[in-house]
Each structure stands twice: as structure tokens, then as C-alpha cells.
C-alpha positions, 0 to 999 in steps of 0.5 A: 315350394316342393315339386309335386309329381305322380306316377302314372304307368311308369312315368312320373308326372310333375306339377300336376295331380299332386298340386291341384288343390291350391287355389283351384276353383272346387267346381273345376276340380269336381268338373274335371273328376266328372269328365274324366270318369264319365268318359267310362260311362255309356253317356260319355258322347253328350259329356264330351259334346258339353265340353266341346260346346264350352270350348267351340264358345270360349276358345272355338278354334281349339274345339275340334281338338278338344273333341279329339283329346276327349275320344282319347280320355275315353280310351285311356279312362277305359284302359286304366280301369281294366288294368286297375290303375287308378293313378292313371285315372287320377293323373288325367283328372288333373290334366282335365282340371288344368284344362278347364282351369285355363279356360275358365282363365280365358273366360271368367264369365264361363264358370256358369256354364261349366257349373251347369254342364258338371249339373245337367250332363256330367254328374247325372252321367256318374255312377253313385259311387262317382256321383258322392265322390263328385259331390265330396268336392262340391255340395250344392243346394238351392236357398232363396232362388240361387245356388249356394254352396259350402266347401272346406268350410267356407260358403260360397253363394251364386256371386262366387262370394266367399265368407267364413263359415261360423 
């Protein structure tokens, strides 16, 4: 396997923006996009108190920590968009994907939660240039009562099932 890496103001980063798309769930991926730009937004308080709140009921005893981290994100999301440095700002993506990634490694059961938290606080939260990159990464819809949706062509219903798309 090749050593991925980014540069990130000056630093070079290895292992994590550049590899993210391996295997990563598409709702984490879209997730830690979401975070990562709603944290420039003027409802950035309720994106991190919804991500607080997933961890204080997976992993309680980083909670606070996480809250902390979060009010930095919003800093370092603020500064990188004033210097125009969107490398940055995909960098700390990355961090906030493996983030969740390894929480949801924790607590399987959470990735209901953290779907309806990129649904119901995230995205609405995004702008609608940010809300279709989101969306770029996972398309939802409702059929039939459940959630279902398409990602690189393969279908996923509500059950995390996946099957060829035809």
C-alpha cells in the first residue's frame, strides 16, 4: 500500500485525508464533512452539542474532551477559510471522519444516531453549496417507510444491506 499524506499549512499529514475513501462508511464520510464545515456556520453550537451528545452516550468519559476539540475545529474551520486554505479544512475532515469512524467501531448500534444527527442538525445547518457537496457523498430518500439509499453505485437500504445496483 502507498503512504498517502496531505499538506496541511506547512505540515505534511500522513495516513489520514488522503485514504479515507477505503472501506469508510459513506454516512461517516458525509458526517465528518458536515461537522467539519458547520462548525463555520452560526449554528455551529447545536452541530457540536449533537456530536457531544453521541459521545457522552457511546464513550461518556471523552465527552467533555470532545466538546473542547469541537470549539477548536470551529477556530481552525474559521481560520482556514480566512486564509483560503481549503487543504486545511480537508485535512481536519479527515480527522473528524476517523473520529467517528472509531466511535462507531465502538458502538456499531450508534450509526442511527450519527445518521440522524448529519439529518436533523448537521446538514440543515450547511449552506447549499456545502449541503450538495454533502449530499454528493450520501443520497437519501425514503421508499416504503425506510431509508434507503444509492452510493457508488451500490444500494443500501435502512439494515446497512448492500447489493449490486443494476
Amino acid at each position: 500500500m502507498a503512504l498517502a499524506y496531505v499538506r496541511v499549512s506547512g505540515w505534511l499529514l500522513f495516513g489520514a485525508a488522503a485514504v479515507l475513501g477505503a472501506g469508510m462508511d459513506p454516512v461517516t464520510m458525509a458526517a465528518g464533512s458536515a461537522l467539519v464545515a458547520a462548525m463555520a456556520t452560526d449554528a455551529w453550537q447545536q452541530a457540536r452539542d449533537g456530536v457531544v451528545a453521541l459521545w457522552r452516550r457511546v464513550h461518556p468519559e471523552r465527552a467533555d474532551q470532545v466538546g473542547g476539540e469541537l470549539e477548536t475545529l470551529r477556530t481552525q474551520v474559521l481560520q482556514a477559510r480566512q486564509n483560503q486554505d481549503p487543504d486545511t479544512e480537508q485535512a481536519l475532515e479527515g480527522m473528524w471522519r476517523l473520529q467517528l469512524q472509531a466511535l462507531l467501531q465502538r458502538d456499531p448500534q450508534a450509526s442511527d444516531e450519527l445518521f440522524r444527527l448529519l439529518r436533523d442538525r448537521l446538514t440543515p445547518a450547511l449552506n447549499p453549496g456545502e449541503r450538495e457537496r454533502v449530499g454528493a457523498i450520501i443520497q437519501n430518500s425514503t421508499v416504503y417507510g425506510g431509508t434507503n439509499f444509492n452510493i457508488g453505485g451500490n444500494y443500501y437500504d435502512n439494515k446497512g444491506t448492500a447489493s449490486p445496483k443494476d
